[in-house]
C-alpha positions as CSV (number, residue, x, y, z in Angstrom):
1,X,119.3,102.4,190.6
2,X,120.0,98.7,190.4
3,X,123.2,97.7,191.5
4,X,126.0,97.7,188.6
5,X,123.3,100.2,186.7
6,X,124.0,103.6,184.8
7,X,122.6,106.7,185.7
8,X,120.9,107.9,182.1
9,X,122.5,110.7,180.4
10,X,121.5,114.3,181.4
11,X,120.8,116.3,178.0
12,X,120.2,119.4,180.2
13,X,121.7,122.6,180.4
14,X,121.6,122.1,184.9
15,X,122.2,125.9,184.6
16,X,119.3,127.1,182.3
17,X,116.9,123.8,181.7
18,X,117.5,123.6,178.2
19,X,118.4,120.6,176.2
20,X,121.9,120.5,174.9
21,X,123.3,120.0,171.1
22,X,123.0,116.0,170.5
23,X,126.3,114.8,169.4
24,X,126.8,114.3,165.6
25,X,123.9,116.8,165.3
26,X,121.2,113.8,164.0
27,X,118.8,115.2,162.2
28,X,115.4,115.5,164.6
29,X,112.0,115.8,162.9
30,X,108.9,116.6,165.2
31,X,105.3,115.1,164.5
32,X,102.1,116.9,166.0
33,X,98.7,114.9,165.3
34,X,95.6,117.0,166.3
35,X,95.8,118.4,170.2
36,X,99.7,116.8,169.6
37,X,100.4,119.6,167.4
38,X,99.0,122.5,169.8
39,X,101.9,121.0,172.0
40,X,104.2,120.4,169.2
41,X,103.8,124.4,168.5
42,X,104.0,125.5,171.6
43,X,107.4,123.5,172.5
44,X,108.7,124.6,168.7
45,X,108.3,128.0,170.4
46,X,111.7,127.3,172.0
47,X,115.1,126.5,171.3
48,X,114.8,122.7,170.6
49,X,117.1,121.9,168.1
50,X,114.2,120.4,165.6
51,X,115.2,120.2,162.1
52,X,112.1,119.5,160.6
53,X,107.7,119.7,161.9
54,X,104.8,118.4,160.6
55,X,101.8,119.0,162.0
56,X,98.5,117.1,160.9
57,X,95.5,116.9,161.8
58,X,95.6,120.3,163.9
59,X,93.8,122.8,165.4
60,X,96.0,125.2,166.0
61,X,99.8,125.8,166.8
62,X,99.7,128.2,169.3
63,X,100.2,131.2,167.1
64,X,98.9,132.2,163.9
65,X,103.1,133.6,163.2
66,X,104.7,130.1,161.6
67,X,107.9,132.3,162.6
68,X,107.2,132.0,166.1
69,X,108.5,128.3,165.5
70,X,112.2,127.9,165.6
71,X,112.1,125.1,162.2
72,X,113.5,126.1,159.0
73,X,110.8,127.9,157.1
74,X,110.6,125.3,154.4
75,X,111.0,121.9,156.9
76,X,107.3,123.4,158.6
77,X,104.8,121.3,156.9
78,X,100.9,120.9,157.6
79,X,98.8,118.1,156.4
80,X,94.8,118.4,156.6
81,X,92.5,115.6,155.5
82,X,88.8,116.1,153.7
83,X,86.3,115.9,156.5
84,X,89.0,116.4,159.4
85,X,86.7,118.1,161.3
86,X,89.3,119.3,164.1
87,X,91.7,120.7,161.4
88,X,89.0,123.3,160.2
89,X,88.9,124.4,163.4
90,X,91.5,127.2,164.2
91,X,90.9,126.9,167.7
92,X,94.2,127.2,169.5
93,X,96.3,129.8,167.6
94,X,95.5,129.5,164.4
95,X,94.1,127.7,161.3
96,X,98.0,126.5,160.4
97,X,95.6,124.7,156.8
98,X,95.3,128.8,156.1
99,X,99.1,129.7,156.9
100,X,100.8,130.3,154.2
101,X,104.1,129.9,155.6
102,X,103.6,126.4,156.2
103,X,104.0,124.2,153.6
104,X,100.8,122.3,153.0
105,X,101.3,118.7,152.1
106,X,98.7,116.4,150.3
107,X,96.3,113.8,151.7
108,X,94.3,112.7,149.0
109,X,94.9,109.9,146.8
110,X,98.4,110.9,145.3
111,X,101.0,108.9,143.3
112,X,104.7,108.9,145.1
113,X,108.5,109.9,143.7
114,X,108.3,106.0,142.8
115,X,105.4,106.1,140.9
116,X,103.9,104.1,143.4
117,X,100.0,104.7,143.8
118,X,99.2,106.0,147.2
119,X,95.9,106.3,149.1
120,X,93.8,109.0,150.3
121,X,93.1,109.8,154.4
122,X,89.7,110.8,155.2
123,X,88.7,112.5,158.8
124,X,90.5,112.9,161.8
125,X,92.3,109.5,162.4
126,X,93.5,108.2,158.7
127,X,96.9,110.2,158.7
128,X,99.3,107.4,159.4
129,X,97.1,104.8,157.6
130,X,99.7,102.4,155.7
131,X,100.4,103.4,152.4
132,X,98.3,106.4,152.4
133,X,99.6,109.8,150.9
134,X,100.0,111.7,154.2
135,X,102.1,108.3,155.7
136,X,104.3,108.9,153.2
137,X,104.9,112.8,153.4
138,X,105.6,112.1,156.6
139,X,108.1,109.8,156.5
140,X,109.7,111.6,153.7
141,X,110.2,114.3,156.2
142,X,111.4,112.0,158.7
143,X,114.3,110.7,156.4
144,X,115.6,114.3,155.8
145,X,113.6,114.0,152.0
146,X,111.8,117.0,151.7
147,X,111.9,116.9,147.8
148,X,110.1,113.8,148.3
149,X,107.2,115.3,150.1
150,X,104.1,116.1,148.3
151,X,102.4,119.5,148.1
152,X,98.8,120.3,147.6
């Protein structure tokens, strides 16, 4: 550490190797895009303290039981684009496009709570496309909207 530096703060437990509550309780919303979301599963496994997941783009969550994941059952959300071909998959745990205890959002062309006309994503890599459809679902469940999500 440089001199007249701050040790970081230690958000773990030194005594079981779990993260502690974050003060104020913020609200924490986890994003998994395609081998992302095997990851983002398998961490939502344990006690994290997310509020809210979406996974997109996936092929698989590391169980086919959406109740393995400790997220509210309706803050779980899963967004699968035409022609994604890594999202059909199923491959690791699970087609989560199938589950349906997951909330599947929209990724076609889509108007918003605004009335706003939003676009479509297409394949593996047009989730976070400004002003597309699955952008926004995603950011509504960033900012603690779910109401503003849409559904397929």
């Amino acid at each position: 550490m440089e001199q007249g530096g701050h040790e970081p703060p230690d958000h773990r437990d030194p005594g079981r190797g779990e993260i502690r509550p974050r003060a104020g309780d913020p609200d924490l919303t986890a994003l998994g895009h395609s081998y992302g979301s095997l990851t983002t599963g398998l961490a939502l496994q344990q006690a994290t303290g997310v509020d809210a997941a979406v996974i997109f783009g996936s092929p698989g969550i590391g169980t086919s039981d959406a109740g393995d994941l400790k997220v509210p059952s309706d803050m779980l959300s899963n967004s699968k684009a035409d022609g994604d071909w890594a999202a059909k998959s199923g491959l690791f745990g699970g087609n989560p496009d199938r589950n349906p205890d997951i909330t599947q959002l929209e990724t076609g062309a889509a108007t918003n709570t605004y009335g706003e006309s939003l676009s479509g994503s297409d394949g593996h890599s047009e989730y976070q496309v400004n002003g597309s459809t699955s952008q926004w679902n995603n950011a509504a469940a960033i900012a603690g909207h779910p109401e503003d999500r849409i559904k397929r």
